[in-house]
ROLO-706419 format. One record per residue (C-alpha): residue number from 0; residue in three letters; x, y, z. Coordinates in nm, 3 decimals. Last residue first. Example, Ala and Ser with C-alpha at 12.3 -4.5 7.8 and 13.67 -1.06 7.14 Angstrom:
% ROLO-706419
lomi,ronu,px,py,pz
1,SER,1.367,-0.106,0.714 $
0,ALA,1.230,-0.450,0.780 $
***
This chain:
% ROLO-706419
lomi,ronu,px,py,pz
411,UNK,-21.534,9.610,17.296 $
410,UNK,-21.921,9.630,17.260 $
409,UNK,-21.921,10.046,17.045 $
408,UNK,-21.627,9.913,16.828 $
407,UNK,-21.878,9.690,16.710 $
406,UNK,-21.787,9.317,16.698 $
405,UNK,-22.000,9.202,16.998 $
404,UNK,-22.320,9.318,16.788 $
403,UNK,-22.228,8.959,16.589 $
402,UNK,-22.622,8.951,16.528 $
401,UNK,-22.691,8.660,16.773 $
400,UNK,-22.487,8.865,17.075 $
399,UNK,-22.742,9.129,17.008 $
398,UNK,-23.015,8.878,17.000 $
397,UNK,-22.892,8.737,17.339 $
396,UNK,-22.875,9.098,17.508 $
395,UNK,-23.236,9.172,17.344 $
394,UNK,-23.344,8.852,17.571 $
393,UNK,-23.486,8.571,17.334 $
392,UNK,-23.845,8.583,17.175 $
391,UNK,-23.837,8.294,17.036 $
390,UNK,-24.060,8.441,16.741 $
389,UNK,-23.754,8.645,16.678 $
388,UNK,-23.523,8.330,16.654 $
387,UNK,-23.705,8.196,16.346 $
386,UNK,-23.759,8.518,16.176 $
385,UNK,-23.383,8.602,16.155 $
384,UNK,-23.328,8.228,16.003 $
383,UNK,-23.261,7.876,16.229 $
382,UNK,-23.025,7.624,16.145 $
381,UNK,-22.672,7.769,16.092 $
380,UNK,-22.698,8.048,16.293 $
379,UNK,-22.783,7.848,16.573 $
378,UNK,-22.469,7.643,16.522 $
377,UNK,-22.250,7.944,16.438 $
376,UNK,-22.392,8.105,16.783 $
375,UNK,-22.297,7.772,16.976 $
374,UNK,-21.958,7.789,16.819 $
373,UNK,-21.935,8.150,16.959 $
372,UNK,-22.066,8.104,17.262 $
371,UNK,-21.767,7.828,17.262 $
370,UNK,-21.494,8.012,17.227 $
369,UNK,-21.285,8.030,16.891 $
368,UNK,-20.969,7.825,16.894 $
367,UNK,-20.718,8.080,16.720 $
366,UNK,-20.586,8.015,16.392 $
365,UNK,-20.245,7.942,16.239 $
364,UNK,-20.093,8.042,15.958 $
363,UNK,-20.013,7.844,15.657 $
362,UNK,-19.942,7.996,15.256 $
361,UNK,-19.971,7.800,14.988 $
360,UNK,-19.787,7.969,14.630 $
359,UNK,-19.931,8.029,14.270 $
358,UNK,-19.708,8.089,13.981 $
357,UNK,-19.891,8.297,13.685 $
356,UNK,-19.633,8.602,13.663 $
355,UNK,-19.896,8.850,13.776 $
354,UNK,-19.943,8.571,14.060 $
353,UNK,-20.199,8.381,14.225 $
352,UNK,-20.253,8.336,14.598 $
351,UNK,-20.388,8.019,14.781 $
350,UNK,-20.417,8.049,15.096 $
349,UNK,-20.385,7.728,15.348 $
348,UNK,-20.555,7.510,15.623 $
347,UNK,-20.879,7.709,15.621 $
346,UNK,-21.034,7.344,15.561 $
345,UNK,-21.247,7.513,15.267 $
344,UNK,-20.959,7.625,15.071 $
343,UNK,-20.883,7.999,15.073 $
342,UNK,-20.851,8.171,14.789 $
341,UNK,-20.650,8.477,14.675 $
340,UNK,-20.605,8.700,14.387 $
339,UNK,-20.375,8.887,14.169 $
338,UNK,-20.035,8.883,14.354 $
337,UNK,-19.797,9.135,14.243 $
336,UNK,-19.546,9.091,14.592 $
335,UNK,-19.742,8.813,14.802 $
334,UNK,-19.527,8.872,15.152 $
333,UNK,-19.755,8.684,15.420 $
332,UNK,-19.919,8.846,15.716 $
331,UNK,-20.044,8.699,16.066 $
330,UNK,-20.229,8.906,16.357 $
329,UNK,-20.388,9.136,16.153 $
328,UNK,-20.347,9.548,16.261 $
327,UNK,-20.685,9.707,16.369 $
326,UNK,-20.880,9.418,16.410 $
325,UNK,-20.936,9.464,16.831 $
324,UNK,-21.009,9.127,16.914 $
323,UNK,-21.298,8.868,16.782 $
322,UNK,-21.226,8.970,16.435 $
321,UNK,-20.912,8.806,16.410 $
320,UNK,-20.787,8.926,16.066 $
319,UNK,-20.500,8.681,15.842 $
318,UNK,-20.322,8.911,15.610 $
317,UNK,-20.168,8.889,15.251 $
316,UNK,-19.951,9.152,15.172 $
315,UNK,-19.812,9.332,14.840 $
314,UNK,-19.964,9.680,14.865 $
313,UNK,-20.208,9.505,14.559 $
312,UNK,-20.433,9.351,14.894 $
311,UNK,-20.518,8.982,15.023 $
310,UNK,-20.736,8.952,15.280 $
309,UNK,-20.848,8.667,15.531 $
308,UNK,-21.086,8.639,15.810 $
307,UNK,-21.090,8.468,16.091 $
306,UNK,-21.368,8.497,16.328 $
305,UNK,-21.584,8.247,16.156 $
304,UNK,-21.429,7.925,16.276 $
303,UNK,-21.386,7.830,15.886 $
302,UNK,-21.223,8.079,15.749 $
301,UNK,-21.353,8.364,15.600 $
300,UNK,-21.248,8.539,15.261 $
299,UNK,-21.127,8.848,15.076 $
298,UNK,-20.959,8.907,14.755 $
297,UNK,-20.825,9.232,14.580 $
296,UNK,-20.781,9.503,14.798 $
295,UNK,-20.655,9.777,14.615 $
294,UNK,-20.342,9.898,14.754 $
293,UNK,-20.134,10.136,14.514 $
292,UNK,-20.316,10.426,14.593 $
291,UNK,-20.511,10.463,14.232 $
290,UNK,-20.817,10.642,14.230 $
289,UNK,-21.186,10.661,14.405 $
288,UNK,-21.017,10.735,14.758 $
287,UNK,-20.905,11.051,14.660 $
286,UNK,-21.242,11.270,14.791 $
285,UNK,-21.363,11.054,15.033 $
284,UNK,-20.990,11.107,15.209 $
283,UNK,-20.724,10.816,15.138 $
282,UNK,-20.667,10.586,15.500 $
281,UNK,-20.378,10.699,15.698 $
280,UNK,-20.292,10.434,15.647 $
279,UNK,-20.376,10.168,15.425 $
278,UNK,-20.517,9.826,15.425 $
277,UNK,-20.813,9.878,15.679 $
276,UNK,-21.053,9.703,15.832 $
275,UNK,-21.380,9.842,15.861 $
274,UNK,-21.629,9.704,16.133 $
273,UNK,-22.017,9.576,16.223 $
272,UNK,-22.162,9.821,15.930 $
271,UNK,-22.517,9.699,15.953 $
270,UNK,-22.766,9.551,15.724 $
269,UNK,-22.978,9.371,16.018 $
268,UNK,-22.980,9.051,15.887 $
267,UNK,-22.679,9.042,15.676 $
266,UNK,-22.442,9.189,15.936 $
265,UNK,-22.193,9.369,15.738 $
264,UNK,-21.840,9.346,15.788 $
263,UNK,-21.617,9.608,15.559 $
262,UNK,-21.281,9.614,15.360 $
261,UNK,-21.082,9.875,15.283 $
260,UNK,-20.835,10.048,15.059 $
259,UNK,-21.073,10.217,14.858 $
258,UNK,-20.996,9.931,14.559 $
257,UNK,-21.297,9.763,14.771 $
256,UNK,-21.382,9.410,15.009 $
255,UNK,-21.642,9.317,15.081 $
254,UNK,-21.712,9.101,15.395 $
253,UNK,-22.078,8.947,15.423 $
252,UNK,-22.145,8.798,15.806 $
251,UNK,-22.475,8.611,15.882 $
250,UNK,-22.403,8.303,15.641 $
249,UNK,-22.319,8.052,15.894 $
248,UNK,-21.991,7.976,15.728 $
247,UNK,-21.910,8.401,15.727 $
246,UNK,-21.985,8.539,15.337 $
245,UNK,-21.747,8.664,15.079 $
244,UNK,-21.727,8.970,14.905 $
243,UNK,-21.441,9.136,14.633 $
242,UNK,-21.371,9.407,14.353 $
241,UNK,-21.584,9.683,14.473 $
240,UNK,-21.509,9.991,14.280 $
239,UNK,-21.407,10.335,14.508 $
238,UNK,-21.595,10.492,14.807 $
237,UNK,-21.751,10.179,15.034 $
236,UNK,-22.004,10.286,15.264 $
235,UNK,-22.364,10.211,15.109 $
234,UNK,-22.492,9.836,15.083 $
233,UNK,-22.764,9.858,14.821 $
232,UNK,-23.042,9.568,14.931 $
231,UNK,-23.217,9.381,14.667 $
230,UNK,-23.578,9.297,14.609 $
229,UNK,-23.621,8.974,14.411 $
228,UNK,-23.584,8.873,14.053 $
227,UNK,-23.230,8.793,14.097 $
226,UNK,-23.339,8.442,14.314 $
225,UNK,-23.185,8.287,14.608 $
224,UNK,-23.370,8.529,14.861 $
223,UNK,-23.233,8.798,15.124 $
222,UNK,-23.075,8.938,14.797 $
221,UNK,-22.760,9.159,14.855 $
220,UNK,-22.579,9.437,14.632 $
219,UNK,-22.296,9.602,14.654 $
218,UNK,-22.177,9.856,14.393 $
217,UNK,-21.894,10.161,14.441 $
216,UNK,-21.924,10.230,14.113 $
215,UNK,-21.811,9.932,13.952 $
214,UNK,-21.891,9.606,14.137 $
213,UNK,-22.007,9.392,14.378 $
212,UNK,-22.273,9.078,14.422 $
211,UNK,-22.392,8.919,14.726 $
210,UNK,-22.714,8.623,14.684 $
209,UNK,-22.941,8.494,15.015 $
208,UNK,-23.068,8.170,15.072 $
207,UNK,-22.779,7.900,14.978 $
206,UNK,-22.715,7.842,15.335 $
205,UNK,-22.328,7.942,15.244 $
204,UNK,-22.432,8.244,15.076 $
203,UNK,-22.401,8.249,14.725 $
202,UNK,-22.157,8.498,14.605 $
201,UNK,-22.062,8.734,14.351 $
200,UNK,-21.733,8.939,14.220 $
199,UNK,-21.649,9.173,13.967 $
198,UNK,-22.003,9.302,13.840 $
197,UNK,-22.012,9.587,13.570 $
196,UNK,-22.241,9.863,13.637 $
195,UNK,-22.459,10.145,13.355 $
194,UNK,-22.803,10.045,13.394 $
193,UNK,-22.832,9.726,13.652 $
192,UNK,-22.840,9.417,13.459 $
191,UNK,-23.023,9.093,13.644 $
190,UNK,-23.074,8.800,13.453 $
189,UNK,-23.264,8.500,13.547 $
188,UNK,-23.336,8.133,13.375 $
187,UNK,-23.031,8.048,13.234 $
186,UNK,-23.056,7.692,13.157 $
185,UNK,-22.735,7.496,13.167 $
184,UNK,-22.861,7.153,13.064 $
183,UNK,-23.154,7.155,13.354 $
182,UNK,-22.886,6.982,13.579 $
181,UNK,-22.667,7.304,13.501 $
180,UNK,-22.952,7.562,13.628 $
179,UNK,-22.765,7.934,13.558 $
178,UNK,-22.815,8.236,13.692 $
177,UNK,-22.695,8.578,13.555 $
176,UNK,-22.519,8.888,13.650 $
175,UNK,-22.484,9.125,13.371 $
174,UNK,-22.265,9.467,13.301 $
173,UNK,-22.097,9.310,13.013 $
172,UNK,-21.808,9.302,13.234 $
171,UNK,-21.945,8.935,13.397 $
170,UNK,-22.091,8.824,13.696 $
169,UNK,-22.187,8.429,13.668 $
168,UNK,-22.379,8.258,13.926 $
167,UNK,-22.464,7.889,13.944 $
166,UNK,-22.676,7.600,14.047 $
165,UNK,-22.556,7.267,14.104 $
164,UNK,-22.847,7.158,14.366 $
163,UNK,-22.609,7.021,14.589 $
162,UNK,-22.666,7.304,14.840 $
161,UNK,-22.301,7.489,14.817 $
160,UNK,-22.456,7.702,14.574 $
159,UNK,-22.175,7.760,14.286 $
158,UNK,-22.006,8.069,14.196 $
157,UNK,-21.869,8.223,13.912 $
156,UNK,-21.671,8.567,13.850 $
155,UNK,-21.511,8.836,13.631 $
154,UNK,-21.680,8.642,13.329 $
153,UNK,-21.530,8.900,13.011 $
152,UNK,-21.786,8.965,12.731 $
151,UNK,-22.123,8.883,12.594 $
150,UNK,-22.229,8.628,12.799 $
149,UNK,-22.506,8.410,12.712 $
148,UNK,-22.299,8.072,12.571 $
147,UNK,-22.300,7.802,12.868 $
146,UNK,-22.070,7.549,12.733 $
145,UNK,-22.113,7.192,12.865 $
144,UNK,-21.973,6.891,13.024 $
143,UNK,-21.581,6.911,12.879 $
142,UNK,-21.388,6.635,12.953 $
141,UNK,-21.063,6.610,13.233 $
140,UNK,-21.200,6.273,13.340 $
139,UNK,-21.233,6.298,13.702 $
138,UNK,-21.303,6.671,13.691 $
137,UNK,-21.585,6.705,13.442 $
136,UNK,-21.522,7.076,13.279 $
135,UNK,-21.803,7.328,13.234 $
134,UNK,-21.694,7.605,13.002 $
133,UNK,-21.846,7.968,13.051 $
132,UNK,-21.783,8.175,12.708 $
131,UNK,-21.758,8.543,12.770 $
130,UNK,-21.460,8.565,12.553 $
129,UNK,-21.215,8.655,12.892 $
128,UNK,-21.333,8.293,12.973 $
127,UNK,-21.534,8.209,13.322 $
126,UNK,-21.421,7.808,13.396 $
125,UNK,-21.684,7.571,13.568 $
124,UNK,-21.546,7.299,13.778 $
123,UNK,-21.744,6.976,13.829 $
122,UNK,-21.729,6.730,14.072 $
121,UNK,-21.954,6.410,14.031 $
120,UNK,-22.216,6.287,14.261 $
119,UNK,-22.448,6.362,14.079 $
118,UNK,-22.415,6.532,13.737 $
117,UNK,-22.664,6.317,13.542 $
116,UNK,-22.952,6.456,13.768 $
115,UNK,-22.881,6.653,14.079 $
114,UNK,-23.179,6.749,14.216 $
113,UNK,-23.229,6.475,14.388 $
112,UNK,-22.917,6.630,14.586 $
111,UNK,-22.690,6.367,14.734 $
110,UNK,-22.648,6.416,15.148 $
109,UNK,-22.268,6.527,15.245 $
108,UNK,-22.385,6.798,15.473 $
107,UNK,-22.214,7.005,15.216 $
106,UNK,-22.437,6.927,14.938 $
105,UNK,-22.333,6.657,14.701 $
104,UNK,-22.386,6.731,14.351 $
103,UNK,-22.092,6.921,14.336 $
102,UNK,-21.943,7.271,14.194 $
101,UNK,-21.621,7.395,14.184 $
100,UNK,-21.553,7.778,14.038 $
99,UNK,-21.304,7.927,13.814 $
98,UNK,-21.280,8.321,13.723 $
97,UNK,-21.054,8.481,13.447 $
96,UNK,-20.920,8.225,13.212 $
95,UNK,-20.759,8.373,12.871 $
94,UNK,-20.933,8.165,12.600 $
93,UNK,-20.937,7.817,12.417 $
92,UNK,-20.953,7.612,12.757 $
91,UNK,-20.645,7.402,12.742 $
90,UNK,-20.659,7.165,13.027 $
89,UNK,-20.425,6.988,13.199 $
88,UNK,-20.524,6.748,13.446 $
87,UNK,-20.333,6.522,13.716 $
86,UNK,-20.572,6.258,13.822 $
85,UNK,-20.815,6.158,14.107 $
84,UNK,-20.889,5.774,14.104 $
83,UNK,-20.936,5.807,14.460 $
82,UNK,-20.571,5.917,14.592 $
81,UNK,-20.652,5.847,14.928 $
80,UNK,-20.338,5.557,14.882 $
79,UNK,-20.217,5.556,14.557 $
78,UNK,-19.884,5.744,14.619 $
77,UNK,-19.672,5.766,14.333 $
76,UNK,-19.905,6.052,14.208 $
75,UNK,-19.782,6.253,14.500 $
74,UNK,-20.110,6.438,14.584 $
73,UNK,-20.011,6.827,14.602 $
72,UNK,-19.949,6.977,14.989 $
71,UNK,-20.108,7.035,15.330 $
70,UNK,-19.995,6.710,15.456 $
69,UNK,-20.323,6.644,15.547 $
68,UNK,-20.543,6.819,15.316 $
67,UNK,-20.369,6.617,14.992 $
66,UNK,-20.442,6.778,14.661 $
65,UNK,-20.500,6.658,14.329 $
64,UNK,-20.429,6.889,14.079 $
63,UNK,-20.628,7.036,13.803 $
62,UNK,-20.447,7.293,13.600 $
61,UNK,-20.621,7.542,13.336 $
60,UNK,-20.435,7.693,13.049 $
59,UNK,-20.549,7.934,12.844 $
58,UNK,-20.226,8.139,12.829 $
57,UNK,-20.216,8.149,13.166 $
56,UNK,-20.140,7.978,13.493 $
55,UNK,-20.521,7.918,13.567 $
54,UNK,-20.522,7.736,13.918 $
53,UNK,-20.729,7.405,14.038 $
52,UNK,-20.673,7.264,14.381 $
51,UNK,-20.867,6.903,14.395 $
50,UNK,-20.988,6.697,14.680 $
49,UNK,-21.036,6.965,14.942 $
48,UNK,-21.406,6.855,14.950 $
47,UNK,-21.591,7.186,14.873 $
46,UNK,-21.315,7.167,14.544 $
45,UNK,-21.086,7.450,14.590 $
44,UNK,-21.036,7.731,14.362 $
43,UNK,-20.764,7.974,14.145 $
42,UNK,-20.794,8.299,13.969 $
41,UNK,-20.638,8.563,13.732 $
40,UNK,-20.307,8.398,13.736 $
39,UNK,-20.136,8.663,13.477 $
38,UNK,-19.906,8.488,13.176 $
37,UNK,-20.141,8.664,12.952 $
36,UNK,-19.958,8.993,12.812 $
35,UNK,-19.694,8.872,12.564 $
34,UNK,-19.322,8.738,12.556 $
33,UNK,-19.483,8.444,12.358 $
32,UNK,-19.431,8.178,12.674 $
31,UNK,-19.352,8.427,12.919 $
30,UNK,-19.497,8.144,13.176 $
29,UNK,-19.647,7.858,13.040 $
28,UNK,-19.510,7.573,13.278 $
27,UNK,-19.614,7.796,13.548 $
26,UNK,-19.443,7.744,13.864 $
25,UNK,-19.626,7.611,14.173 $
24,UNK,-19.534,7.653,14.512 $
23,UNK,-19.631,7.449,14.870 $
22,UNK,-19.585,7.522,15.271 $
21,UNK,-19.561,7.921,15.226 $
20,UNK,-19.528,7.989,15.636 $
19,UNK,-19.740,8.304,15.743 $
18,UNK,-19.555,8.534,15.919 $
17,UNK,-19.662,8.718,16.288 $
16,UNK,-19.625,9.115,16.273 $
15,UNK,-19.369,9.279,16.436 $
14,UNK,-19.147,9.240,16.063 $
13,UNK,-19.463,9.399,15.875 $
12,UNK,-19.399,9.740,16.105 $
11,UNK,-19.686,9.774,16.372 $
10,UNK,-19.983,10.025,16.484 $
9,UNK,-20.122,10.090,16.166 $
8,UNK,-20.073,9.883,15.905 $
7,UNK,-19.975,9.929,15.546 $
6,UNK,-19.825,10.288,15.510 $
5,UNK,-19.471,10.114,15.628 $
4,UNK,-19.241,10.337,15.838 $
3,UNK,-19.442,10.364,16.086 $
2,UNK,-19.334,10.666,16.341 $
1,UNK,-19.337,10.588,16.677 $
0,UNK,-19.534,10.826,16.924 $
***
């Protein structure tokens, strides 16, 4: 058997693997600016419409740039044409940026929330400070909306519901994850703070019914219901601090993804383990894998088609999974040397990673054409819940298929 050089992948070296093509770089303006810690690009977001790409570069200092889908790359601003009034922004936000989020008054079927009050149509990004402070920012004109003041210290993470009823998440160090109803002038009206956690990452789902949150402590959590005040479900099988989750487009797959090395696919109606991927090998024991091994996994996220799944991990690599085949190597990887986190844009046209240094890059791979059961399943998915397609009363073989069962180990 051939020895593997690298401790990344399993079967192949990095150079057998397919490359992903960096199509766009930015370079932080700001970058050893006071020859002192905060240079880092702690996150970076796309607006639901692929208009804007924002990215902290550090030292405070939020970018907003217009951003061109179809030539994968920043809006010239010589070049009026689709450019929309969009402009260029700069934006100092008075403390170290840690989490950034776009939210829009406009759900994703396009329809205008009635819901959405002073803030509809308009995009908004929402910036998490390292002061606890969470800044609402109006993206045409570069102003300042609101300041949502309930935090008491560092806001790992924001998220808006993609329903057009602006309503956000916040996880935060204190140990808190809260809620917050920005048409209602930023109310928080729920708090949820388990006994002795920090949250790093949180989610709405895509159908803006169910709510993902990880942590310290090997913690992931999932509501079956928009609202913290519900019953939760504990996720078990991760052995070290999870840092990362992201749900599939039809909201029946959550990924998470851990400093253990690995990253898991749960189906969110049944609560199953569908498959691990992993970043290391041979993967560190139960009894090592809560410490350092040099390849935390730090971001995680699905493409579009829903068998495509993206990873970025502290070994230095960026990977593109196809979860419809056997996921034990990716099928596309990217070089991201001390990258800090990753986002895909909602096209799945590019990654966006962030650097220790605060530059960001775009990296392109391409994706497979799903088949058409599966399509069909994402449309189901899409429209109907778990109690909706019981009382059908479908063939256990259909259900199965309905519940991803094909991606067990067990169905290949």
């Amino acid at each position: 058997m051939r020895q593997l050089k690298s401790s990344s992948f399993k079967f192949h070296e990095p150079d057998e693997i397919g490359q992903g093509n960096v199509v766009e770089r930015f370079i932080s303006a700001t970058k050893g600016i006071d020859g002192k810690l905060g240079d880092e690009t702690w996150a970076c977001a796309w607006a639901p419409d692929n208009s804007y790409f924002a990215w902290s570069s550090g030292h405070r200092i939020l970018h907003l740039i217009p951003w061109d889908a179809h030539r994968q790359k920043r809006h010239d601003g010589g070049d009026k044409e689709g450019l929309s009034k969009r402009k260029y922004h700069i934006i100092d936000c008075s403390d170290l940026i840690w989490s950034l989020a776009f939210g829009s008054g406009r759900a994703q079927n396009g329809h205008c929330s009635a819901y959405g009050g002073r803030y509809d149509p308009s995009l908004i990004i929402a910036t998490g400070l390292g002061n606890g402070k969470i800044r609402l920012w109006n993206c045409t004109e570069g102003t300042l909306i609101i300041e949502l003041l309930d935090h008491r210290d560092t806001v790992r993470c924001l998220n808006f519901s993609n329903d057009g009823n602006l309503q956000l998440i916040s996880a935060s160090r204190d140990g808190s994850l809260k809620l917050w109803d920005i048409p209602d002038g930023g109310n928080m009206y729920s708090t949820f703070k388990p006994h002795g956690l920090n949250f790093i990452g949180c989610r709405f789902a895509p159908n803006a019914r169910f709510i993902a949150a990880v942590g310290t402590n090997r913690m992931a959590y999932l509501w079956k219901s928009p609202s913290l005040n519900s019953q939760f479900v504990k996720l078990d099988g991760h052995y070290h601090d999870v840092s990362c989750c992201d749900f599939s487009p039809d909201s029946a797959l959550l990924a998470t993804g851990s400093y253990d090395t690995k990253v898991i696919v749960w189906s969110v109606h049944k609560l199953t383990k569908l498959l691990v991927l992993g970043h290391m090998f041979p993967s560190p024991s139960m009894i090592f894998a809560g410490g350092a091994n040099g390849h935390y996994v730090r971001s995680v996220a699905f493409c579009p088609n829903g068998l495509t799944l993206t990873t970025m991990s502290e070994d230095g690599y960026a990977r593109y999974w196809d979860l419809s085949s056997q996921p034990d190597d990716p099928y596309v990887v990217g070089e991201v040397p001390d990258a800090l986190c990753g986002q895909l844009s909602p096209d799945g046209s590019v990654l966006s990673v962030g650097f220790r240094d605060g530059d960001v890059i775009m990296l392109s791979a391409n994706q497979s054409v799903p088949p058409l059961m599966h399509l069909s399943r994402q449309a189901i998915l899409k429209h109907l819940t778990k109690y909706d397609l019981q009382a059908l009363g479908l063939p256990k073989i259909v259900q199965d298929f309905l519940s991803y069962c094909d991606l067990t180990e067990s169905h290949r």
